[in-house]
N, CA, C and O of each residue as an XYZ file, in Angstrom:
276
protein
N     144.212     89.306     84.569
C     143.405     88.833     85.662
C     142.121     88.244     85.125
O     141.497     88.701     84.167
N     141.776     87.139     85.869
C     140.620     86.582     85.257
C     139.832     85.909     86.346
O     140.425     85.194     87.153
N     138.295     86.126     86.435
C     138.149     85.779     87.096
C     136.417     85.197     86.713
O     135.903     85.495     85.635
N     135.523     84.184     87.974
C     134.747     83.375     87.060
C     133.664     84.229     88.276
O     133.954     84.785     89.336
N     132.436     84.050     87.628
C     131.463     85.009     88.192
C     131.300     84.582     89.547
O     131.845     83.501     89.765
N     130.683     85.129     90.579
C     130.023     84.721     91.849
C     128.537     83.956     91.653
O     127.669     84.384     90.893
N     128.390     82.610     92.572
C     127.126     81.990     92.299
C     126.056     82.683     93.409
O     126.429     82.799     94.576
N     124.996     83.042     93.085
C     123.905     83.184     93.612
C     123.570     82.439     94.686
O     123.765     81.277     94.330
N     123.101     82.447     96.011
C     122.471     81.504     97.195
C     121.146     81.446     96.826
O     120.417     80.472     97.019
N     120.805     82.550     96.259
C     118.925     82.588     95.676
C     118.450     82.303     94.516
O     118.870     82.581     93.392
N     117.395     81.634     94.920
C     116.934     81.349     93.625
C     116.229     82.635     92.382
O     116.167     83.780     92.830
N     115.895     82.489     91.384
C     115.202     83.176     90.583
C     113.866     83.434     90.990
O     113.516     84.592     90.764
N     112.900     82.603     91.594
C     112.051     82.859     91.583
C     111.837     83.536     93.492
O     110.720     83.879     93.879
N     112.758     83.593     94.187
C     112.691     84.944     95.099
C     112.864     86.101     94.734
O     112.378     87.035     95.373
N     113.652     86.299     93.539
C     114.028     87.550     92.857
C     112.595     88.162     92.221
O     112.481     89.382     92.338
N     111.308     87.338     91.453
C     110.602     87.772     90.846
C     109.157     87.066     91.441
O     108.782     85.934     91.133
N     108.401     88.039     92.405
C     107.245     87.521     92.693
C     106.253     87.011     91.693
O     106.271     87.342     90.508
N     105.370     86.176     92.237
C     104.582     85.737     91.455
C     103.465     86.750     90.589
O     103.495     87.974     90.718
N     102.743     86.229     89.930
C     101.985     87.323     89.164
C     100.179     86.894     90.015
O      99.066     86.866     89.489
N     100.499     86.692     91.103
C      99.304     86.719     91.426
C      98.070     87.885     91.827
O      98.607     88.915     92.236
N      96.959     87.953     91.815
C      96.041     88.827     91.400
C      95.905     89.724     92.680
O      95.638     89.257     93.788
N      96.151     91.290     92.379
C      96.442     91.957     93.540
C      94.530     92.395     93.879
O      93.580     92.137     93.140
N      94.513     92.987     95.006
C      93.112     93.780     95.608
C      92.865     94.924     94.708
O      93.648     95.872     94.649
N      91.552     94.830     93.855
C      91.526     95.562     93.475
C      91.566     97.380     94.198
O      90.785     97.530     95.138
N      92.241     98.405     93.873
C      92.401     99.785     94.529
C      90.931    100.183     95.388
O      90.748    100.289     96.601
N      90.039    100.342     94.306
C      88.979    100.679     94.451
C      87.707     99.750     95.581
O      86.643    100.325     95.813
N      87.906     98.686     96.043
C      87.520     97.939     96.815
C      87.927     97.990     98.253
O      88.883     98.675     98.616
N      87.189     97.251     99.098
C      87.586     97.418    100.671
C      86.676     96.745    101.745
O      85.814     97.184    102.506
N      87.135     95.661    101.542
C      86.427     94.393    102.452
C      85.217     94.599    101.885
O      84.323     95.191    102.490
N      85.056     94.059    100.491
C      83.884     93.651     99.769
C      82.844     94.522     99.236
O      81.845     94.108     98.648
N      83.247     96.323     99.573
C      82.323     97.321     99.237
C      83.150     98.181     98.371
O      84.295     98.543     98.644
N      82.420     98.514     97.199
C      82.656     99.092     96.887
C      82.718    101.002     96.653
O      81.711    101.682     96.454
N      84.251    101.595     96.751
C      84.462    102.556     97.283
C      84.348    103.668     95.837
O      85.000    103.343     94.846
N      83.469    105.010     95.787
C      84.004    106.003     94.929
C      85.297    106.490     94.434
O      86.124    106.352     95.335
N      85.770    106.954     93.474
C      87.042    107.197     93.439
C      86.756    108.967     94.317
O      85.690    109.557     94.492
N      87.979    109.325     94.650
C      88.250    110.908     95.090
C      88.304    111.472     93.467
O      88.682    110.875     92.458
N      87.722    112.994     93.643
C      87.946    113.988     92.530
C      88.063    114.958     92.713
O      87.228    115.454     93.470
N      89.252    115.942     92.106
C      89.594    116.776     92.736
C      88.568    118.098     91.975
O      88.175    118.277     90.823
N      88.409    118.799     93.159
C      87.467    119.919     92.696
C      88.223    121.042     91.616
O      89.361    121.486     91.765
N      87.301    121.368     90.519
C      87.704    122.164     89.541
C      87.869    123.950     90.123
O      87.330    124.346     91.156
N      88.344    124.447     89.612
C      88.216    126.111     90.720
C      87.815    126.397     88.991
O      88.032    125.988     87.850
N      86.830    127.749     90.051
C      86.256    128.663     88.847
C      87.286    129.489     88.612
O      88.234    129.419     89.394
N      87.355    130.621     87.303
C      87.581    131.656     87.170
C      87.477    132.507     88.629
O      86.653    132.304     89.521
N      88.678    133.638     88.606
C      88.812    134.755     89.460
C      87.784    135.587     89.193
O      87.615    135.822     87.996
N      86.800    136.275     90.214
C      86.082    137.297     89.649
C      86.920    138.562     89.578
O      88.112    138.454     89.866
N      86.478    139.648     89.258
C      87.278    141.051     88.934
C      87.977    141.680     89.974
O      89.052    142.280     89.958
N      87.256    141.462     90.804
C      88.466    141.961     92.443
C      89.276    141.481     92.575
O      90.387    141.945     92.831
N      88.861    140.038     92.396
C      90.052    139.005     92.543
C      91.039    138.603     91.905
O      91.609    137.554     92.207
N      91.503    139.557     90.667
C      92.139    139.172     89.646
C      93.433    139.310     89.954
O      94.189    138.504     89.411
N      94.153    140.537     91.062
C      95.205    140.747     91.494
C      95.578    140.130     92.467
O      96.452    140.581     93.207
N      94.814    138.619     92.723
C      95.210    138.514     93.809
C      96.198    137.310     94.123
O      96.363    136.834     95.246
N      96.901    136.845     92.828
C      98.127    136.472     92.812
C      99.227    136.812     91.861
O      99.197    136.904     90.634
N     100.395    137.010     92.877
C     101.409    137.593     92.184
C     102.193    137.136     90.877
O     102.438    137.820     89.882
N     102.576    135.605     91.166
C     102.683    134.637     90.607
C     101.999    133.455     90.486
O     102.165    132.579     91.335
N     101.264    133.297     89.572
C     100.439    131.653     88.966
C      99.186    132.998     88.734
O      99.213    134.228     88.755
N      98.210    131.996     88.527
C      96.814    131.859     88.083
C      96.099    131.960     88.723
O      95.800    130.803     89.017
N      95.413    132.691     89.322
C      94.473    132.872     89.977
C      92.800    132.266     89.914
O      91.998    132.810     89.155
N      92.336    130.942     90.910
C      91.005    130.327     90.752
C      90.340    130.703     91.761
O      90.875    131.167     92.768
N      88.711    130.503     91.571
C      88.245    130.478     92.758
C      88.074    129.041     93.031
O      87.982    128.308     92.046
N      87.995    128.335     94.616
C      87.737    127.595     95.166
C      85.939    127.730     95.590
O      85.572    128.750     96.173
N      85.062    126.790     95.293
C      83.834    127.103     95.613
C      83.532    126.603     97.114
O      82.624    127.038     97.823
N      84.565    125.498     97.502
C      84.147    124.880     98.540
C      84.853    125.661     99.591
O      84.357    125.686    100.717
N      85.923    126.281     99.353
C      86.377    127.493    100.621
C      86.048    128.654    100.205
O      86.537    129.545    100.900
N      85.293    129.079     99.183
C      84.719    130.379     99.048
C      85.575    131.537     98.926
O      85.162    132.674     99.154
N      86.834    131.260     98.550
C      88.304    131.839     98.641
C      89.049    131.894     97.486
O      89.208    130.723     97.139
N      89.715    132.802     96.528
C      90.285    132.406     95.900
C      91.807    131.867     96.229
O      92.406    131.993     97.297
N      92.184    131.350     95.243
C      93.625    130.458     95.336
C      94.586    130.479     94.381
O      94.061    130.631     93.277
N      96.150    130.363     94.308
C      96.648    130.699     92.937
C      96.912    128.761     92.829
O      96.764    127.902     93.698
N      97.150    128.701     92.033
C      97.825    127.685     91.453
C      99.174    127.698     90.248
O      99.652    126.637     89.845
């Protein structure tokens, strides 16, 4: 059996957009925006050391809570 390939209806260059220059992330109608950062957790204090079963135990400063991770 032999057979000859199928022709394409599309061209190549619908297949591969152009390389034109995207918005930069960090921008937003002409102002420029901070990046997000994610908050570091302290150490567990001593009460708090049991207080995950599984993972690691941090404190969160901004919920005043500890958390496992």
């Amino acid at each position: 059996m032999c057979s000859t390939p199928a022709k394409s209806t599309e061209s190549t260059q619908d297949l591969f957009p152009s390389a034109e220059p995207t918005q930069d992330p960090f921008r937003s109608a002409g102002s420029v925006q901070t990046p997000r950062v994610l908050t570091l957790l302290g150490p567990c204090s001593g009460t708090d050391q049991d207080f995950c079963l599984n993972g690691q135990c941090g404190f969160n400063p901004d919920l005043k809570k500890p958390t496992c991770t």
